[in-house]
C-alpha positions as CSV (number, residue, x, y, z in Angstrom):
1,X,40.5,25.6,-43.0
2,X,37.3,27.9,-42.8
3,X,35.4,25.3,-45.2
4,X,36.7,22.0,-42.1
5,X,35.3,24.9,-39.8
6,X,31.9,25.4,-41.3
7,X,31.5,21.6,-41.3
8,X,32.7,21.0,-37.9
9,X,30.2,24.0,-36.9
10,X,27.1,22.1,-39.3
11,X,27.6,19.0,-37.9
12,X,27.8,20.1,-33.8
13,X,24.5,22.0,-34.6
14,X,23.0,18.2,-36.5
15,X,24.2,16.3,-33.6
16,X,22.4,18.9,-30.9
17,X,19.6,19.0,-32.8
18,X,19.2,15.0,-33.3
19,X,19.9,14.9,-29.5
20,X,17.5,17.3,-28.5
21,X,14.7,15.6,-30.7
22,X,15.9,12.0,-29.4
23,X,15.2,13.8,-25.3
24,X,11.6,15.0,-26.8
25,X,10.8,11.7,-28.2
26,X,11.7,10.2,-24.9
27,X,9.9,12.3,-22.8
28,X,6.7,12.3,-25.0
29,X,6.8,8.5,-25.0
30,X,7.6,8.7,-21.0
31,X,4.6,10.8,-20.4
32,X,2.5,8.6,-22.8
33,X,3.3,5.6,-20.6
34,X,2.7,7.5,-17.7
35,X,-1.0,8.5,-18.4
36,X,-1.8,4.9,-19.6
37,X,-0.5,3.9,-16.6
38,X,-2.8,5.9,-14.3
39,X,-5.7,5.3,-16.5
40,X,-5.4,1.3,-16.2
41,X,-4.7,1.9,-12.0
42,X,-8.4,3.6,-12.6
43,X,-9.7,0.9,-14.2
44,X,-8.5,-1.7,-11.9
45,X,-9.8,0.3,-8.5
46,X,-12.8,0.7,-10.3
47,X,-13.0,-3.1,-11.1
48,X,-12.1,-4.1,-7.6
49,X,-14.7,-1.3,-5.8
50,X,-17.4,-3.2,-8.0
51,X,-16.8,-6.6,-7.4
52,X,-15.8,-5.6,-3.5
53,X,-19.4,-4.4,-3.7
54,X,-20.8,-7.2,-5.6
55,X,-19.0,-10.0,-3.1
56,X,-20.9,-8.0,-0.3
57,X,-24.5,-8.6,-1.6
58,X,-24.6,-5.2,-2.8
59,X,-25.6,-3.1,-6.1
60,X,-22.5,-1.7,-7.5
61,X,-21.9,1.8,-6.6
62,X,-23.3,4.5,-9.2
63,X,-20.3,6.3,-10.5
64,X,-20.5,10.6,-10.7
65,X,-18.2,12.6,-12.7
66,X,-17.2,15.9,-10.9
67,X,-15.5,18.2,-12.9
68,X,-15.5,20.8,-11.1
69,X,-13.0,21.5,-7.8
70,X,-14.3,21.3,-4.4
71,X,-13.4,24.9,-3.5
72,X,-15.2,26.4,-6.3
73,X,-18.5,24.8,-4.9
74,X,-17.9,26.1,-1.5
75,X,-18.3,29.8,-2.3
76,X,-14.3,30.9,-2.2
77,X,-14.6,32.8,-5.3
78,X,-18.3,33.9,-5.3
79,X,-19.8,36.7,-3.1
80,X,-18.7,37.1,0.2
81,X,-21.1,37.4,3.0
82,X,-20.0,38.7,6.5
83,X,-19.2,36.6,9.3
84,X,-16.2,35.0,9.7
85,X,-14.0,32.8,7.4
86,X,-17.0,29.3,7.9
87,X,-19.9,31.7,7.0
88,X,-19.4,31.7,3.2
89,X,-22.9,30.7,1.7
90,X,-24.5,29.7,5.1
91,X,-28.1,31.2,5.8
92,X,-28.6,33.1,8.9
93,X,-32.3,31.7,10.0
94,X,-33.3,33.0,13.6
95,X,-36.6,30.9,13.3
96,X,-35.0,27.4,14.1
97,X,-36.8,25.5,16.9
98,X,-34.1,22.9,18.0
99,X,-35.8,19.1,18.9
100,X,-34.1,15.9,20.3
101,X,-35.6,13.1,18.3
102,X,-34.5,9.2,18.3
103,X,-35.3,7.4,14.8
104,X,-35.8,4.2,14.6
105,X,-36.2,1.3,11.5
106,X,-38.0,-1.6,11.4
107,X,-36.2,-4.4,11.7
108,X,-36.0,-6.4,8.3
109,X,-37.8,-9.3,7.6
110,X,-35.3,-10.9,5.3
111,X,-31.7,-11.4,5.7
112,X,-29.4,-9.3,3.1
113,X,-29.1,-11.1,-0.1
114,X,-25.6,-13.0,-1.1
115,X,-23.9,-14.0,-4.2
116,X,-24.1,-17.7,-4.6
């Protein structure tokens, strides 16, 4: 009886095992299909931003990679200067001479250029 015992006992453990492998496999592949899936909606916006630019008449849009957060750029971790919470990384100039001004352009000689 102990030996039908030992075997019963091996073979739960194999079949939790082989289960538990089976779950990792799935969720590996899951998450595989889930990245390649957000990296081809990229693509697509991508193709579709260009080519709405292009059917507009204009240059495609340069593309930037930022790394880095928004935050980080805005001072929340860096040194704090008094003020309030909006001062962070503001200058304090008490020299600023404050003008109305209307610009104007020239109108353009040629109309905007089209795809054909």
């Amino acid at each position: 009886m102990a030996t039908f015992t030992r075997f019963l006992t091996g073979f739960a453990r194999f079949v939790a095992r082989a289960f538990v492998a089976a779950l990792g496999a799935v969720f590996a592949l899951a998450g595989l299909l889930l990245v390649l899936g957000v990296g081809l909606f990229g693509v697509a916006v991508a193709l579709v931003w260009v080519a709405w630019a292009r059917l507009r008449g204009r240059p495609a849009p340069p593309v930037r990679f930022q790394w880095r957060q928004a935050w980080v750029r805005r001072g929340r971790f860096g040194a704090r200067s008094g003020g309030g919470a909006g001062a962070f990384g503001r200058r304090q100039d008490t020299n600023v001479v404050d003008v109305e001004f209307t610009e104007t352009r020239a109108a353009d000689t040629q109309p905007p250029r089209r795809l054909e």
